[in-house]
N, C-alpha and C positions, 0 to 999 in steps of 0.2 A: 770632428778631426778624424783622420783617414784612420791613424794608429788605434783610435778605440774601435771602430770598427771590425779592424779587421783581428785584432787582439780577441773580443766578443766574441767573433764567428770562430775562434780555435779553442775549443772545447777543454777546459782545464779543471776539472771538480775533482774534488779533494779525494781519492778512493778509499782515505777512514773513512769518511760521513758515507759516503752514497756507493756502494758497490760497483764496481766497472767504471768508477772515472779515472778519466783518464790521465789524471795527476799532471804533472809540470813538464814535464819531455817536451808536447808536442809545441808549447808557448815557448820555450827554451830552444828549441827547432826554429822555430819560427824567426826569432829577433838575434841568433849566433851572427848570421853571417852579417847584416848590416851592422852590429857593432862590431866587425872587425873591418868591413869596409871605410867605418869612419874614425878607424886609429885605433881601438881599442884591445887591448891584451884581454881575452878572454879566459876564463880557469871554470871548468863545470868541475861540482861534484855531486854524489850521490849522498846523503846524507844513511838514506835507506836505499834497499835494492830498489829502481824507478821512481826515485824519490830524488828531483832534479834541484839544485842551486847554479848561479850563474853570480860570477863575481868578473866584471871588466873595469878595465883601469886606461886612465892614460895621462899619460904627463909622469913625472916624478920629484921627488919630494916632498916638501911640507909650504904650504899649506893643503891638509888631504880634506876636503868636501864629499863627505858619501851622499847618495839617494837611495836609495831603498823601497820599495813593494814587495809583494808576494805573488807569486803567480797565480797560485791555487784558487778555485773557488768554492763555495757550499755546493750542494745539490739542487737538481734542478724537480724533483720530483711536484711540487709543490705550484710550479709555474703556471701563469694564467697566459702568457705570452709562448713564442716561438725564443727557447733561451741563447740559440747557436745562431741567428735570425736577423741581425743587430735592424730594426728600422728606427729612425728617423721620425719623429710626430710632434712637433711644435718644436722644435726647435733642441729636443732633447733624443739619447738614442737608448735605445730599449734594449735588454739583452742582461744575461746572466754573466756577473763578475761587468757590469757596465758602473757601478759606482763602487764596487769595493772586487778589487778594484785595479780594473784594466785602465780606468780612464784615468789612474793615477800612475798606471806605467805608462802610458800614454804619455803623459805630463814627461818622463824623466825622458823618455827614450827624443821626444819632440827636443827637448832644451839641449840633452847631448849632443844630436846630430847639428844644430845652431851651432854650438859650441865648438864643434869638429869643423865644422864650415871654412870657419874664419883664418883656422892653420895654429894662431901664434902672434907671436909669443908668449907661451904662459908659463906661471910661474907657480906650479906645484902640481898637484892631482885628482885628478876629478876619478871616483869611486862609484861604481852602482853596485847594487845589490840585488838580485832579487831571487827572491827566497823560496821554498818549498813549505807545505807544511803549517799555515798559520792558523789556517782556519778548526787544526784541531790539537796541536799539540807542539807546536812551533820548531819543530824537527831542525827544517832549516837551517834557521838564526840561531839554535843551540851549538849547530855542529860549525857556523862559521866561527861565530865566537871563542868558541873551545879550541877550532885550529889557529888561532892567531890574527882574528879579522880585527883590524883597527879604522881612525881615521879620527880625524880634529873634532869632525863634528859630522849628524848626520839627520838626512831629513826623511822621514815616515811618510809615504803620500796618502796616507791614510784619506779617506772622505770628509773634511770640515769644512765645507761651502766656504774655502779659500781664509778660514781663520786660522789663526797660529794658535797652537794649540798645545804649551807648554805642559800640561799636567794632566795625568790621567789616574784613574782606578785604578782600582787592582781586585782580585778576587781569590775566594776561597771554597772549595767545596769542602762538604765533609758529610758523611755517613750515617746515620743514627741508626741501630738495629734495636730491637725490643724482642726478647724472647720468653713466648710466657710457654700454655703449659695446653697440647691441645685434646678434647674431651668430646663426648656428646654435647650439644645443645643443651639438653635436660640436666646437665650433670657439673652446676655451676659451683658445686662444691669439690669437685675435680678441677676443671678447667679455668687456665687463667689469660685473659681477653689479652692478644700483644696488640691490639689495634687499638682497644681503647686506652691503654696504658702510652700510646705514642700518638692519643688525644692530649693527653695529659703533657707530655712533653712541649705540645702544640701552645696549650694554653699558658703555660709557664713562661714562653717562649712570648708570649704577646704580653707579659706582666714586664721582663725582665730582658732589658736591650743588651746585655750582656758587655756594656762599655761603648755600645757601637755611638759615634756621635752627630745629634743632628740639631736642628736650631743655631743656637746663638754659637758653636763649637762646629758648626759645618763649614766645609772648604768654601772662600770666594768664587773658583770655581765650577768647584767637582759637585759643589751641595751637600746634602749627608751620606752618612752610609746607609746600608740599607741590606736585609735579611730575608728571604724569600725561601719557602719552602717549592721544590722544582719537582719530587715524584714524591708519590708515598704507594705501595704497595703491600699485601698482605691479605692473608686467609683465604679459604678454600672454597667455601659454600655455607651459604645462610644458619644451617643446621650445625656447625663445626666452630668449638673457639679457635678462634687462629693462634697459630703456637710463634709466628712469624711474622715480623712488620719492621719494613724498610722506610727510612724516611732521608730523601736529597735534600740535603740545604745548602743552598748557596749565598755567601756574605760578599757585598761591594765595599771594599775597603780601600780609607784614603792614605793617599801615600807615606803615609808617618805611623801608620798602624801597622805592629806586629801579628802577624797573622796566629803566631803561637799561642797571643796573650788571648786572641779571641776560642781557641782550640781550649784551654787553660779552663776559661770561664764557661765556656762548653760543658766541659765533662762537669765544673762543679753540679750546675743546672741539671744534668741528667741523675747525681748524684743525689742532690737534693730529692728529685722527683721517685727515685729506688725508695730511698726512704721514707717518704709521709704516703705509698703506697707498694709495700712489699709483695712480693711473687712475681713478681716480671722484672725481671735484669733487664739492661739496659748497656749499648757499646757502642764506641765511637769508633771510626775510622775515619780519617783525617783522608781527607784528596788532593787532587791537583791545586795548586795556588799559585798564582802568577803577583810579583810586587808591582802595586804604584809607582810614579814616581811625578815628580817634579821639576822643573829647570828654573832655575833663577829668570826673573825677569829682566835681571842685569847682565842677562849671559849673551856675550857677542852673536850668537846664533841667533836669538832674540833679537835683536839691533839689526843687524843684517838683512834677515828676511821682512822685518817691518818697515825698512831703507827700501828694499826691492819693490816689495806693495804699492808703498805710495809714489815710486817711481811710474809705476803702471799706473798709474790714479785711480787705484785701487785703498781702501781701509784700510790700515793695519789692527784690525778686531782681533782680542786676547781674549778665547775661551778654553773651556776647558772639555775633556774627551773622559766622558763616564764608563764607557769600556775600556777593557786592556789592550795596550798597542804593542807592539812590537819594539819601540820608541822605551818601554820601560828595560829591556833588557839590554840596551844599549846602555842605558844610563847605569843600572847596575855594573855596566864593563868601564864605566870612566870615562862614557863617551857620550857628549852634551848632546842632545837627540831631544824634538819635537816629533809632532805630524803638521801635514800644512799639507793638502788635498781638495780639489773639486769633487763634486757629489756630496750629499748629505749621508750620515752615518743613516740615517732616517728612511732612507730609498733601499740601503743593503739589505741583501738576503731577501728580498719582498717578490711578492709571485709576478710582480711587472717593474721589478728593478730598471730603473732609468739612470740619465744623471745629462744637467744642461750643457750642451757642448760649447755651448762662452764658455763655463768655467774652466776646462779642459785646453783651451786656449791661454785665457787668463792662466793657468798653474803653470803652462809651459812657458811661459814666458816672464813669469817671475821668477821661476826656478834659472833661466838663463840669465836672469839681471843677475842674479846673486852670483851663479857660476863663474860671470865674468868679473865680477866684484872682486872674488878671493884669487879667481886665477889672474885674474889681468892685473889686478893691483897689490896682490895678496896679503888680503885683509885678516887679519888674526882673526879665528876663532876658537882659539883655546885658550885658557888662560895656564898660563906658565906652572909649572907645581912646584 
């Protein structure tokens, strides 16, 4: 499809992650003036200084349909491919932000301009979104949300090789510091090891799940949770007790889990561990944490987009999305939100990121079944409160 192509070849990397990218302006450049050529009321704003969102509208009223992506991409440092380059090889196209994802703006910006095509008469709002900022701290979708961004219902085009993907993770970071006492090598009556002491933590840590739940108490279909130690750093030289040791942990949490209660059972564990080995303190710092969430399987958004699918003679496959989407901060807002995207999450971020241009196809044109669903017939998708 021409729109991932040329999307691919304009260079949008996130400049937190990777120094010098070139953030969202130039993709926000790019697609202004065509959505105003096909009806669309346009509002940019800056969330941060060169830190771009795009919010177009058209139609008015109720029933409001959002889309939504992110412009931004990871870094390309990492690439085995030409990342600005978009080729073409079997049937799929190559290129950074080519599954997560350009080929999912691709997807809305294809069904809008169908949807503009045709004139009317429609009966309420077709909404896009797209955002700044996801790939590292959702800047974005913070600042639409906070100024008043609504809508009935909205769809994430996230990458799910074309499944609806009602539920997702959520995640936790948190901190572990261990400060012992630092000395000579020889002088182990002085010095106290903080590395080995946030061994200790480690091993505690593989006795005791801390509530996390997996087996027979794992989501249908998120799976379990799941705990991972992401850095660990500390000490100076072979000859030196380290006085200092840093430990990253990151927990995948399902949408029903309190991120506090796991923070809670945290500190008991480190507390624990202070005590059946004294001289090394131990301290938590709580990080970023992004909620889960869930949508009802009975929620018209759900229905709708699964009506769409198999209109296309397409599946309507119900999975589930083990990272955090964008999708959960909508629902946090009271706002029924999926993802439902071409590309595999599986292809993202990868040193020869692809994604099959059927699917990119396929998305654009189930996204228009639906569009014309609510606006031509205007099918409820919210339920009343």
């Amino acid at each position: 499809m021409a729109w991932t192509r040329t999307l691919v070849a304009v260079p949008s990397v996130n400049p937190s992650l990777e120094p010098g990218g070139d953030g969202e302006g130039p993709a926000a450049d790019l697609i202004t003036p065509y959505l105003r050529s096909w009806g669309f009321i346009v509002d940019r704003s800056e969330p941060e200084p060169g830190r771009v969102n795009l919010v177009a509208r058209r139609g008015k009223g109720s029933p409001v349909l959002g889309l939504c992506g992110h412009l931004d991409t990871v870094g390309v440092a990492t690439m085995s491919i030409s990342p600005f380059l978009p080729e073409v090889r079997g049937g799929r196209l190559f290129g950074r932000g080519s599954a997560d994802m350009k080929s999912g703006l691709a997807s809305i910006l294809a069904a809008a301009a169908a949807v503009a095509r045709d004139g009317g008469p429609h009966h309420g709002t077709l909404v896009l979104a797209f955002t700044a900022d996801e790939e590292h701290a959702s800047l974005g979708l913070r600042h639409l949300l906070d100024t008043g961004f609504t809508a009935d219902a909205v769809i994430v085009t996230e990458p799910t090789s074309l499944a609806l993907t009602p539920a997702n993770k959520g995640f936790l970071w948190a901190t572990v510091r261990a400060r012992g006492r630092a000395s000579h090598g020889s002088r182990p009556d002085v010095g106290r090891d903080a590395i080995r002491q946030m061994g200790r933590v480690l091993a505690a840590l593989d006795v005791d799940d801390l509530g996390l739940r997996s087996g027979d108490a794992a989501h249908p279909l998120l799976g379990p949770e799941s705990l991972h130690a992401g850095t660990i750093r500390g000490g100076e030289a072979p000859s030196i007790y380290p006085e200092h040791c840093l430990l990253e942990l990151e927990f995948r949490l399902l949408p029903d889990t309190e991120p506090a209660a796991i923070l809670r059972r945290l500190t008991g564990l480190l507390e624990r561990v202070e005590a059946e080995h004294p001289g090394v303190s131990l301290h938590l710092d709580p990080g970023m944490q992004r909620p889960g969430a869930e949508l009802s399987a009975e929620a018209a958004l759900v229905r709708l987009l699964g009506e769409a699918l198999e209109d296309e003679g397409l599946p309507a496959r119900v999975e589930g999305m083990t990272a955090w989407v964008e999708s959960s901060w909508f629902m946090e807002a009271g706002i029924p939100s999926l993802c439902f995207g071409p590309g595999s999450i599986g292809d993202a971020h990868t040193a020869d990121e692809s994604v099959p241009l059927v699917e990119v196809r396929q998305a654009a044109s189930v996204l228009e079944r639906l569009a014309r669903r609510v606006l031509d017939a205007g099918a409820v998708l919210k339920a009343p409160s």
